[in-house]
Biopython code that builds the backbone (N, CA, C, O; Angstrom):
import numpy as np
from Bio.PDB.StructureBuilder import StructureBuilder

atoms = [
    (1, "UNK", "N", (24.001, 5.998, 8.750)),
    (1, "UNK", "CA", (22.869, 6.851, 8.984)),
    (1, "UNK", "C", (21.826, 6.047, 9.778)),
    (1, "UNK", "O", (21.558, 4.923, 9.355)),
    (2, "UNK", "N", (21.264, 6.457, 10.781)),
    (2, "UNK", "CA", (20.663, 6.107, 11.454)),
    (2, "UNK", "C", (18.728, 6.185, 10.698)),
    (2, "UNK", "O", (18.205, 7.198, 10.232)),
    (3, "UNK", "N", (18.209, 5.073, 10.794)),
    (3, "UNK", "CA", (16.685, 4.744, 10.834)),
    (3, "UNK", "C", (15.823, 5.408, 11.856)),
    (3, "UNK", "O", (15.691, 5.100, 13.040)),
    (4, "UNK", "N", (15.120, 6.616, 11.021)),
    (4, "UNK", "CA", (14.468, 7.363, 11.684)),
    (4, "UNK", "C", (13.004, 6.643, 11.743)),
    (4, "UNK", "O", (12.670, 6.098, 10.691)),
    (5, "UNK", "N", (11.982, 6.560, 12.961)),
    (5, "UNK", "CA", (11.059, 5.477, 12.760)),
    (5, "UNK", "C", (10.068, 6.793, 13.662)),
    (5, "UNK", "O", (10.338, 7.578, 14.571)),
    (6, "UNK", "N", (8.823, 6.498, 12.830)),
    (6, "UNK", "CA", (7.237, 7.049, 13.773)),
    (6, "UNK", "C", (6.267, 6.366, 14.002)),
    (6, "UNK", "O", (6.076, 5.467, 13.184)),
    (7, "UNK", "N", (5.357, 6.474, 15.064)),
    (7, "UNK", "CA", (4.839, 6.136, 15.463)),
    (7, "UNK", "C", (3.447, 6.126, 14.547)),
    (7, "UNK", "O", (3.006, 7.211, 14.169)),
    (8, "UNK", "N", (2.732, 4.841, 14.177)),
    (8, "UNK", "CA", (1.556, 4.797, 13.831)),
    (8, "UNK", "C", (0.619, 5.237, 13.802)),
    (8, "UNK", "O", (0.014, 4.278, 14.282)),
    (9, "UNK", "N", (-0.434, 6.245, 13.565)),
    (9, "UNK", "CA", (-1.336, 6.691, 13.983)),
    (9, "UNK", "C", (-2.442, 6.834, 13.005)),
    (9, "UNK", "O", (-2.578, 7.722, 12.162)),
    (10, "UNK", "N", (-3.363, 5.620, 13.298)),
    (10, "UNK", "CA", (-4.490, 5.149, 12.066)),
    (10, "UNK", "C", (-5.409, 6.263, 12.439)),
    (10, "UNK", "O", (-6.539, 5.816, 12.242)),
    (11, "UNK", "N", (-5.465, 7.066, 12.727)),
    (11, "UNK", "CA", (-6.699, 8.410, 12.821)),
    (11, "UNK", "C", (-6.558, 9.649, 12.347)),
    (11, "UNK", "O", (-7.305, 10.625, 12.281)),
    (12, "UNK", "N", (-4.767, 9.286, 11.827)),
    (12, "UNK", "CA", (-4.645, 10.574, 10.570)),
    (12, "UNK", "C", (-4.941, 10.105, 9.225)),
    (12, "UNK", "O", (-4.944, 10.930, 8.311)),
    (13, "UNK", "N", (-5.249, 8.583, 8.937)),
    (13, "UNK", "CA", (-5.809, 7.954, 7.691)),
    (13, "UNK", "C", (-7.385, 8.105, 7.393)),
    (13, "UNK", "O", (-8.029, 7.973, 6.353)),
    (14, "UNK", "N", (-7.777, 8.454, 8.797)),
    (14, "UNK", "CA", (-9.442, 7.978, 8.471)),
    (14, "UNK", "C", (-9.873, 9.333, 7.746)),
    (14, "UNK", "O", (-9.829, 10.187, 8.631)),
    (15, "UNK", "N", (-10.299, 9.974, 6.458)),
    (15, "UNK", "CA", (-10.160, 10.971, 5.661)),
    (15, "UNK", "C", (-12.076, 11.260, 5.200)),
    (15, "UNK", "O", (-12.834, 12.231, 5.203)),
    (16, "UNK", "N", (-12.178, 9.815, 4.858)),
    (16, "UNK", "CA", (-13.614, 9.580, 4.547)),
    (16, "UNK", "C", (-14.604, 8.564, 5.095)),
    (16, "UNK", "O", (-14.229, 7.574, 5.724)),
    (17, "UNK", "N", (-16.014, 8.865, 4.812)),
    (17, "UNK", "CA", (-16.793, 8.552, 5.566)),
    (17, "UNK", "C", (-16.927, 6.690, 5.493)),
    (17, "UNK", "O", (-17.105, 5.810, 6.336)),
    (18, "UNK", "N", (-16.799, 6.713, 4.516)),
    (18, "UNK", "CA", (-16.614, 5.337, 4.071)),
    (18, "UNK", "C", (-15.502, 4.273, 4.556)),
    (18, "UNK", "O", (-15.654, 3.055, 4.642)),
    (19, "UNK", "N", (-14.086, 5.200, 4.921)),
    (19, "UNK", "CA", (-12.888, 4.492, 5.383)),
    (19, "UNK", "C", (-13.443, 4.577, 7.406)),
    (19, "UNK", "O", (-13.053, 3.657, 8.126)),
    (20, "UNK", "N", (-14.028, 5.353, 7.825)),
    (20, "UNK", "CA", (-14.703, 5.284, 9.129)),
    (20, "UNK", "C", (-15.063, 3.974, 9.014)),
    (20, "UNK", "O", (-14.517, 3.023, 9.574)),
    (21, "UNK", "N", (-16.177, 3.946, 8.129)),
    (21, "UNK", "CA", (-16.872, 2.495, 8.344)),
    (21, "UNK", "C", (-16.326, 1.357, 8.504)),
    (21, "UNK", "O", (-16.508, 0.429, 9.293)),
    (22, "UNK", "N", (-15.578, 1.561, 7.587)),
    (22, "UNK", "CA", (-15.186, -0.206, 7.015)),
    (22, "UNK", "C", (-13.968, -0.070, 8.537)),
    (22, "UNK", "O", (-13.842, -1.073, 9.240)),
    (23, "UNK", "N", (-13.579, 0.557, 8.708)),
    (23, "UNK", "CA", (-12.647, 0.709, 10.174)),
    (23, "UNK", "C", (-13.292, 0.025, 10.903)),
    (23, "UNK", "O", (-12.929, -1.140, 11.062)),
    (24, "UNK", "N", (-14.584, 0.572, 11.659)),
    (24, "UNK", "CA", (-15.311, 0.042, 12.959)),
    (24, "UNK", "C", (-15.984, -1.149, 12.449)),
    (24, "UNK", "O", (-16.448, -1.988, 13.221)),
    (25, "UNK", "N", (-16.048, -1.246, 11.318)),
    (25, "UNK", "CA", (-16.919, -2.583, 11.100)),
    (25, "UNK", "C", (-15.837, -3.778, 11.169)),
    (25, "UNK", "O", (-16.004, -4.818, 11.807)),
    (26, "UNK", "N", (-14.803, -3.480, 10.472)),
    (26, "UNK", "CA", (-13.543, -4.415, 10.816)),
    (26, "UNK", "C", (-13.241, -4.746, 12.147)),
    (26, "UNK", "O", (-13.130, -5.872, 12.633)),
    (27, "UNK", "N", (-13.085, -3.353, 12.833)),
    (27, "UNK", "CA", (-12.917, -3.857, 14.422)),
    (27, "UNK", "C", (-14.140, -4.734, 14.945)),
    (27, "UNK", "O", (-13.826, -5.677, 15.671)),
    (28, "UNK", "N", (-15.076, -4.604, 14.755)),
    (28, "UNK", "CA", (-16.235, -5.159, 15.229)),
    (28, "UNK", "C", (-16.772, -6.633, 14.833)),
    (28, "UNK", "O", (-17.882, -6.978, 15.237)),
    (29, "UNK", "N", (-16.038, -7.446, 14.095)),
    (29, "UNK", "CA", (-15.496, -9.155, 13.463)),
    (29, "UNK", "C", (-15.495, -9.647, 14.925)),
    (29, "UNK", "O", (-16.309, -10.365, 15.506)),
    (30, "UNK", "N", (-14.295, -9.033, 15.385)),
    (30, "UNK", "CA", (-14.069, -10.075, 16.513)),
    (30, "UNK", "C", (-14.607, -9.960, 17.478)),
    (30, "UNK", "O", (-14.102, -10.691, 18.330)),
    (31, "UNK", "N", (-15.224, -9.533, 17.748)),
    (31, "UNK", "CA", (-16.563, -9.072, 18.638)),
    (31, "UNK", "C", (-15.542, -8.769, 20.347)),
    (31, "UNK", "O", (-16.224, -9.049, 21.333)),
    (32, "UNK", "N", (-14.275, -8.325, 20.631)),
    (32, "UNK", "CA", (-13.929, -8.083, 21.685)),
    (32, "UNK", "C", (-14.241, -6.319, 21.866)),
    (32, "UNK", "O", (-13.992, -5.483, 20.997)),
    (33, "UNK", "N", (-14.773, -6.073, 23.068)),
    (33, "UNK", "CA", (-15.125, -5.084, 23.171)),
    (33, "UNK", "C", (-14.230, -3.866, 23.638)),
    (33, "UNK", "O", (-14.427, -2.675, 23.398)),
    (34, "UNK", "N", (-13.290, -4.390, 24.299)),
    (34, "UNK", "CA", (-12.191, -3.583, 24.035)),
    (34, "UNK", "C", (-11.609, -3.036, 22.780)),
    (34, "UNK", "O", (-11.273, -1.872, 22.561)),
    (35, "UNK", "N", (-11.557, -3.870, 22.143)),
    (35, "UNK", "CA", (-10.907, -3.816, 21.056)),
    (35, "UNK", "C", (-11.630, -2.500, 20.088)),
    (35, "UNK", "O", (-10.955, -1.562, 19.663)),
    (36, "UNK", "N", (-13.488, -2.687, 19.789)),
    (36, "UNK", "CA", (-14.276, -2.122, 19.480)),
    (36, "UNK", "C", (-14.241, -0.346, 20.328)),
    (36, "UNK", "O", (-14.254, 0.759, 19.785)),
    (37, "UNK", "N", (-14.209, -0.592, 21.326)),
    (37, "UNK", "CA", (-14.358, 0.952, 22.025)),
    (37, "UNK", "C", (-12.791, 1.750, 21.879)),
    (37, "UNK", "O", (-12.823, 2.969, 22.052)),
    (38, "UNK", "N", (-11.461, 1.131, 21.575)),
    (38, "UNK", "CA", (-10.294, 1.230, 20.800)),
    (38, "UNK", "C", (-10.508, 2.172, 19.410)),
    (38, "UNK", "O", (-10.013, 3.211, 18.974)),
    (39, "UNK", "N", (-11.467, 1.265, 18.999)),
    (39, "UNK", "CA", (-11.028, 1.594, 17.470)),
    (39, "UNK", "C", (-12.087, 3.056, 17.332)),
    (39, "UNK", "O", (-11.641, 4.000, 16.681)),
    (40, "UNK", "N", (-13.471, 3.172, 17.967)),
    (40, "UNK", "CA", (-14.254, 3.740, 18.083)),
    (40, "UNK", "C", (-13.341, 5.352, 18.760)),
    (40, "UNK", "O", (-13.596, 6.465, 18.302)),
    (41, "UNK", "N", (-12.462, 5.148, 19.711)),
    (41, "UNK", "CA", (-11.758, 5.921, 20.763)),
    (41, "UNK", "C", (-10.739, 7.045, 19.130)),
    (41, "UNK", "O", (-10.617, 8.269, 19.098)),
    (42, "UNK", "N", (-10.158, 5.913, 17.932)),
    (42, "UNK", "CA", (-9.326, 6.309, 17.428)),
    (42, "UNK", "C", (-10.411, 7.066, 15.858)),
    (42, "UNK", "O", (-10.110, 8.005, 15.121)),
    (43, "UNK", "N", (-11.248, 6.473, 15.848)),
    (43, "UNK", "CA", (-12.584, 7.576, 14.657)),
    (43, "UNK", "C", (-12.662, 8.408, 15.038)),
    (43, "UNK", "O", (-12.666, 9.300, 14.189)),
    (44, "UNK", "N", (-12.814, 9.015, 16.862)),
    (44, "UNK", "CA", (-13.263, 10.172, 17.204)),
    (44, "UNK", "C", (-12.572, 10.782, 17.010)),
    (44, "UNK", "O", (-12.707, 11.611, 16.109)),
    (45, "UNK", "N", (-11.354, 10.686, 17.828)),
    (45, "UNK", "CA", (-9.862, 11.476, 17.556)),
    (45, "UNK", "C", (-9.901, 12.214, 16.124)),
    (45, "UNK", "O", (-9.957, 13.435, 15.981)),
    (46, "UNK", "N", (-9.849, 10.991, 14.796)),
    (46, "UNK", "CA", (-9.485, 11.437, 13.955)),
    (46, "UNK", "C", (-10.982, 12.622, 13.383)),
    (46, "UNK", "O", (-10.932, 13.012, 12.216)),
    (47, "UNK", "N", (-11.797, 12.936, 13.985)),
    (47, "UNK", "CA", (-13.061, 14.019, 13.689)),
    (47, "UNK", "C", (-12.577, 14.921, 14.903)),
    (47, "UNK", "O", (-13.150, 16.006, 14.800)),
    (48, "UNK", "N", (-11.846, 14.899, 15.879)),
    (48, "UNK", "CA", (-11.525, 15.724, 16.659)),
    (48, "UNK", "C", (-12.631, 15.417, 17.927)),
    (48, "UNK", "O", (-13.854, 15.398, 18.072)),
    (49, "UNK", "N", (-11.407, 15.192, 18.747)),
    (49, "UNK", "CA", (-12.270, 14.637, 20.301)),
    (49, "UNK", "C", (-13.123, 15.884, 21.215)),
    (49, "UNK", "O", (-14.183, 15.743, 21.825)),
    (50, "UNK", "N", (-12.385, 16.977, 21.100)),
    (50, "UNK", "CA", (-13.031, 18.466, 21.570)),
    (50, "UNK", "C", (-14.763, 18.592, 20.814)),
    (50, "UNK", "O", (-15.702, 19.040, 21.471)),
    (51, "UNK", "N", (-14.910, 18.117, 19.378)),
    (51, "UNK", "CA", (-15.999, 18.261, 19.188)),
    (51, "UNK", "C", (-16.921, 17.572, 19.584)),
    (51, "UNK", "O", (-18.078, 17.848, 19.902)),
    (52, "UNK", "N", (-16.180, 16.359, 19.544)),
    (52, "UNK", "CA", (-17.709, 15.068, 19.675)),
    (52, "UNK", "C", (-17.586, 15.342, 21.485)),
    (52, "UNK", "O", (-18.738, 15.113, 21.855)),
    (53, "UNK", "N", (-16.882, 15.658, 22.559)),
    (53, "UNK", "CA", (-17.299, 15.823, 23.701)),
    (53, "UNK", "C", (-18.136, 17.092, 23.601)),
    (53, "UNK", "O", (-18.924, 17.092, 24.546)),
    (54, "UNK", "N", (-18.237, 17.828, 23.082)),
    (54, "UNK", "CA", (-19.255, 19.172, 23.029)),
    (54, "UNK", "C", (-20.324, 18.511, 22.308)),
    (54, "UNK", "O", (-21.348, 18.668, 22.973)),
    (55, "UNK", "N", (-20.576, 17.815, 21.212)),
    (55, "UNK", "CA", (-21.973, 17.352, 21.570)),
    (55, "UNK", "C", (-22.431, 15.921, 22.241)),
    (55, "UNK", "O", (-23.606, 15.650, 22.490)),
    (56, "UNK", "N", (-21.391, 15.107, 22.478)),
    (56, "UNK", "CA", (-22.070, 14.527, 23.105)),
    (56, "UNK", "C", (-22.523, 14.722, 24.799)),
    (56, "UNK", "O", (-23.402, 14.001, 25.271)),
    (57, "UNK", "N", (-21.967, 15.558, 25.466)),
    (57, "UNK", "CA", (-21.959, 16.773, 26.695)),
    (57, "UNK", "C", (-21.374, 15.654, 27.687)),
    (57, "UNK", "O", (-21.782, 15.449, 28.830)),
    (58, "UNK", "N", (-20.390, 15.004, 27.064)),
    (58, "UNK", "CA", (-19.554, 13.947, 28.084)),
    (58, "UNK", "C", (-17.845, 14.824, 28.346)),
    (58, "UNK", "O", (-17.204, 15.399, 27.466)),
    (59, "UNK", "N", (-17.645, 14.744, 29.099)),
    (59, "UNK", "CA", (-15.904, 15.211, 29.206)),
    (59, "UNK", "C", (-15.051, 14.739, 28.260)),
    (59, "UNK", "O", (-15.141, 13.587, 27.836)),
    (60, "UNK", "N", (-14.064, 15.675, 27.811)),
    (60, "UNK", "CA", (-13.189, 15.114, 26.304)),
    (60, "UNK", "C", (-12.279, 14.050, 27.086)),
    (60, "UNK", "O", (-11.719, 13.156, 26.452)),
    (61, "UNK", "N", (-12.152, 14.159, 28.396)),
    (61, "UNK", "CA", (-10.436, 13.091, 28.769)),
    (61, "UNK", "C", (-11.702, 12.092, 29.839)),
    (61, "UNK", "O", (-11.350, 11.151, 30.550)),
    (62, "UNK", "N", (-12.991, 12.524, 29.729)),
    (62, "UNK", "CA", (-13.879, 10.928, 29.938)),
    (62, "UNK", "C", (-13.903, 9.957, 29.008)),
    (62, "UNK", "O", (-13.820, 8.730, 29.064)),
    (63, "UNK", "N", (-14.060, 10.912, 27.951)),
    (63, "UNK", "CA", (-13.383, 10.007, 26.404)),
    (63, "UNK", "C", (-12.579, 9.344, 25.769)),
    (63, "UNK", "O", (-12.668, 8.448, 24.930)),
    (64, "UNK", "N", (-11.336, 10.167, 26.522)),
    (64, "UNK", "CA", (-10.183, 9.194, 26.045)),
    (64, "UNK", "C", (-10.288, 7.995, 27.031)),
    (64, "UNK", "O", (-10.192, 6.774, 26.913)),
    (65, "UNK", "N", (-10.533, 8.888, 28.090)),
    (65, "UNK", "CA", (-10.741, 7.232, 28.945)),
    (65, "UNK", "C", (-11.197, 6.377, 28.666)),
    (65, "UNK", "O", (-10.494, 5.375, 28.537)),
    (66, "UNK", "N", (-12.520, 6.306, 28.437)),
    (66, "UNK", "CA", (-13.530, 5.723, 27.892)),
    (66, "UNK", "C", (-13.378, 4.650, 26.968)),
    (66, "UNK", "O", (-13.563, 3.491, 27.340)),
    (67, "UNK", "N", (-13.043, 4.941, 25.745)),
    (67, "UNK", "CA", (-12.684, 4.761, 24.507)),
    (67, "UNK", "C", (-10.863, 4.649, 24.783)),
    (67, "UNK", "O", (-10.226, 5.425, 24.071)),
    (68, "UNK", "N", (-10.389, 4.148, 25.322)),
    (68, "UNK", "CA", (-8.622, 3.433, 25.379)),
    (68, "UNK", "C", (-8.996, 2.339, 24.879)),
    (68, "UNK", "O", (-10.096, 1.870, 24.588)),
    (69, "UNK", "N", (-7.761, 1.923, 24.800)),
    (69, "UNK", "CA", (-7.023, 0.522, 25.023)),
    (69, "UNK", "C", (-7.811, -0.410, 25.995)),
    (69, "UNK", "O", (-8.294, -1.497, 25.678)),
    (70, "UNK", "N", (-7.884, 0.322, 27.537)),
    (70, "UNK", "CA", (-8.345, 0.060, 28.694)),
    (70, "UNK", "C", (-9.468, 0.016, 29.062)),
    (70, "UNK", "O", (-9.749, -0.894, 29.843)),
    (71, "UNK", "N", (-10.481, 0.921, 28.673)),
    (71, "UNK", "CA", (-11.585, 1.503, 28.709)),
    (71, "UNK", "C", (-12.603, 0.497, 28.737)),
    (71, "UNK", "O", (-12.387, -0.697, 28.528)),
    (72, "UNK", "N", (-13.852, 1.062, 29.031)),
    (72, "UNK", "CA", (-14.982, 0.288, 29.269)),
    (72, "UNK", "C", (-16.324, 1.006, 28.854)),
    (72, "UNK", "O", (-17.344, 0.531, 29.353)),
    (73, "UNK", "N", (-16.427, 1.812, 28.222)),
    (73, "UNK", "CA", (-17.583, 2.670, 27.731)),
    (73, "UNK", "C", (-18.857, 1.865, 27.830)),
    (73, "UNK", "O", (-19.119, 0.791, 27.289)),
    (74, "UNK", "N", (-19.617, 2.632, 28.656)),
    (74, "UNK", "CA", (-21.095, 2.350, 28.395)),
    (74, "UNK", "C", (-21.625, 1.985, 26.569)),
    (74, "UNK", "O", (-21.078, 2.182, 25.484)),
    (75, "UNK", "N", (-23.056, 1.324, 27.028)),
    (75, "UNK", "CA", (-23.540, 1.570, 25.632)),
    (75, "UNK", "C", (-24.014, 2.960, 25.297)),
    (75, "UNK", "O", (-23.788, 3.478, 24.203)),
    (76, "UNK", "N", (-24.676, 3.547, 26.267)),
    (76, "UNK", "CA", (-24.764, 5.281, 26.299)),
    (76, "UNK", "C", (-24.107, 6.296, 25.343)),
    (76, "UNK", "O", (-24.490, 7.077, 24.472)),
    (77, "UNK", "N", (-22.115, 5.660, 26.310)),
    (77, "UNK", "CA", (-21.466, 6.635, 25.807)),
    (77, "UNK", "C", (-21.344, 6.200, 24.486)),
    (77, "UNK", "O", (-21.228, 7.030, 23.585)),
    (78, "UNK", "N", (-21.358, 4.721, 24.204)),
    (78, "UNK", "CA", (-21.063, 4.301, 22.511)),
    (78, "UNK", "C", (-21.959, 5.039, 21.554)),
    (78, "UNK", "O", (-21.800, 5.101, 20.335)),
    (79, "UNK", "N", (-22.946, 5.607, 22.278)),
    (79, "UNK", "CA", (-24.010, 5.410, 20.755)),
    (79, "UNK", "C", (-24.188, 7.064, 20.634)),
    (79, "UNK", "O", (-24.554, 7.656, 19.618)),
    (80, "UNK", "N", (-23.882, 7.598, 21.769)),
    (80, "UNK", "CA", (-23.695, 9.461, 21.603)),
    (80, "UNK", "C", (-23.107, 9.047, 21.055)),
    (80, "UNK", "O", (-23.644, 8.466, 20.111)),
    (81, "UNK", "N", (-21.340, 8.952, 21.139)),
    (81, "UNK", "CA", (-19.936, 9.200, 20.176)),
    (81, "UNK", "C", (-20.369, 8.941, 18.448)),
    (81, "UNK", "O", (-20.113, 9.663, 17.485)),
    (82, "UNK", "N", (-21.086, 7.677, 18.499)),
    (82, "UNK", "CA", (-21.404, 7.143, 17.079)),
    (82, "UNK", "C", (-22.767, 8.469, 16.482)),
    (82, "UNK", "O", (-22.590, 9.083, 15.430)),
    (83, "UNK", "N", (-23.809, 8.661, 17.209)),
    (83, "UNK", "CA", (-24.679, 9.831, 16.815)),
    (83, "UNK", "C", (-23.649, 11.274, 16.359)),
    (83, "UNK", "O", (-23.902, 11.929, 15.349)),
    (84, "UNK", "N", (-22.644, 11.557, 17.164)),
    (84, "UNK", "CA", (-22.048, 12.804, 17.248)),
    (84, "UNK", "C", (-21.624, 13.217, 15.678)),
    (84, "UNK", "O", (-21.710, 14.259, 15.028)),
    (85, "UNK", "N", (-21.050, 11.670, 15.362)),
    (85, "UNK", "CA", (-20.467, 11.206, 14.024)),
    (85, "UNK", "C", (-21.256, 10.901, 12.775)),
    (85, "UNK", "O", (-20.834, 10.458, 11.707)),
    (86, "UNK", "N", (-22.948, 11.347, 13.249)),
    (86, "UNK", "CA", (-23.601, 10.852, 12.228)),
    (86, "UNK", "C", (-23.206, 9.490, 11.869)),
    (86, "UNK", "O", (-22.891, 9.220, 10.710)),
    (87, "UNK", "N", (-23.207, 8.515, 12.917)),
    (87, "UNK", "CA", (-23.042, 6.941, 12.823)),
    (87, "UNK", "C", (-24.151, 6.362, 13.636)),
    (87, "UNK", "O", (-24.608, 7.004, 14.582)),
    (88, "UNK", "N", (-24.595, 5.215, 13.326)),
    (88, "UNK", "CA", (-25.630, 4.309, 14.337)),
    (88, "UNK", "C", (-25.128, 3.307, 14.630)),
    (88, "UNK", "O", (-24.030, 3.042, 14.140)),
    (89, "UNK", "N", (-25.671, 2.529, 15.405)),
    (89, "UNK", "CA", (-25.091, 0.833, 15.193)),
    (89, "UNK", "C", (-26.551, 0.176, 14.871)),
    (89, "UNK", "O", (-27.680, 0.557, 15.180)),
    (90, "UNK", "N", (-26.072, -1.022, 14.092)),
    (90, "UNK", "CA", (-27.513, -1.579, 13.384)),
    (90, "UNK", "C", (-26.674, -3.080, 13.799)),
    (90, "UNK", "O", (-25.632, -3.320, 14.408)),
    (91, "UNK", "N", (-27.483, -3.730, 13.276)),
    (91, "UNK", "CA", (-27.666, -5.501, 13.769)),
    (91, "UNK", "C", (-28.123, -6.052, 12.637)),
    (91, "UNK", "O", (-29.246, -5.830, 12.184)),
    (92, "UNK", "N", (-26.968, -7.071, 11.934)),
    (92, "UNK", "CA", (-27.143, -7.362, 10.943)),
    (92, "UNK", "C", (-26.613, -9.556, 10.993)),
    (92, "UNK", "O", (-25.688, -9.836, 11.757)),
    (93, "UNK", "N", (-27.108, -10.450, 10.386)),
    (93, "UNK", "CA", (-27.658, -11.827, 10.655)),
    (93, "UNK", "C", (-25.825, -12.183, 10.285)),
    (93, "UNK", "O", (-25.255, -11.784, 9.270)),
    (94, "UNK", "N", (-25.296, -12.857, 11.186)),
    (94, "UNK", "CA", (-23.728, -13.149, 10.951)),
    (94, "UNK", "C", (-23.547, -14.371, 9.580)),
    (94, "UNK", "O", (-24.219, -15.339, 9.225)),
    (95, "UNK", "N", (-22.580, -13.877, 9.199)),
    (95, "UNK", "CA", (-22.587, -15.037, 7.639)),
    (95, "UNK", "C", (-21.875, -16.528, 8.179)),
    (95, "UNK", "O", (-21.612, -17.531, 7.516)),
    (96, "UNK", "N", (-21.715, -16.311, 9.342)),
    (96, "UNK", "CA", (-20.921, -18.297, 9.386)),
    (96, "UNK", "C", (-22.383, -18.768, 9.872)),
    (96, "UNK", "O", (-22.605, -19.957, 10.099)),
]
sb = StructureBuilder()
sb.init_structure("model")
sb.init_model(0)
sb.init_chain("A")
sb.init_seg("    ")
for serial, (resi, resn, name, xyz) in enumerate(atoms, 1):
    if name == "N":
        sb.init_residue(resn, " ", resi, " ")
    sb.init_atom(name, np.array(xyz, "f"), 0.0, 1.0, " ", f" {name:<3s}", serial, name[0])
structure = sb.get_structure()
């Protein structure tokens, strides 16, 4: 019998508001910004990308762009997507 295998997809896990957080805050350790506008790209998804482009009044596939793998998002577009979500970004004193 053959090993049936699927594909990963951490944005059907994100359920609560709390598992959002600790998500982007995790991504946000290593301070690569790709990495950050990634993980940010995969919160929206999982709240549905059609909505947060209707309020944030940016294009939904500027978004995916945006927010890839690849992507390069403004701070602009970061902080609509995070408002859309009832999220902010705050600045907090690093522990090392």
């Amino acid at each position: 019998m053959a090993l049936k295998t699927t594909i990963f997809d951490p944005a059907e896990y994100l359920d609560t508001e709390e598992e959002v957080i600790a998500f982007l805050d995790a991504s946000m350790d290593g301070g690569d910004a790709q990495h950050i506008a990634r993980a940010l790209g995969i919160v929206a998804r999982s709240k549905g990308m059609t909505e947060i482009a209707r309020k944030t009044g940016v294009g939904r596939q500027a978004l995916y762009t945006a927010l890839s793998e690849n992507g390069n998002p403004t701070l602009a577009t970061l902080t609509a997507v995070l408002a859309a979500m009832g999220l902010r970004l705050s600045v907090s004193r690093d522990a090392a």
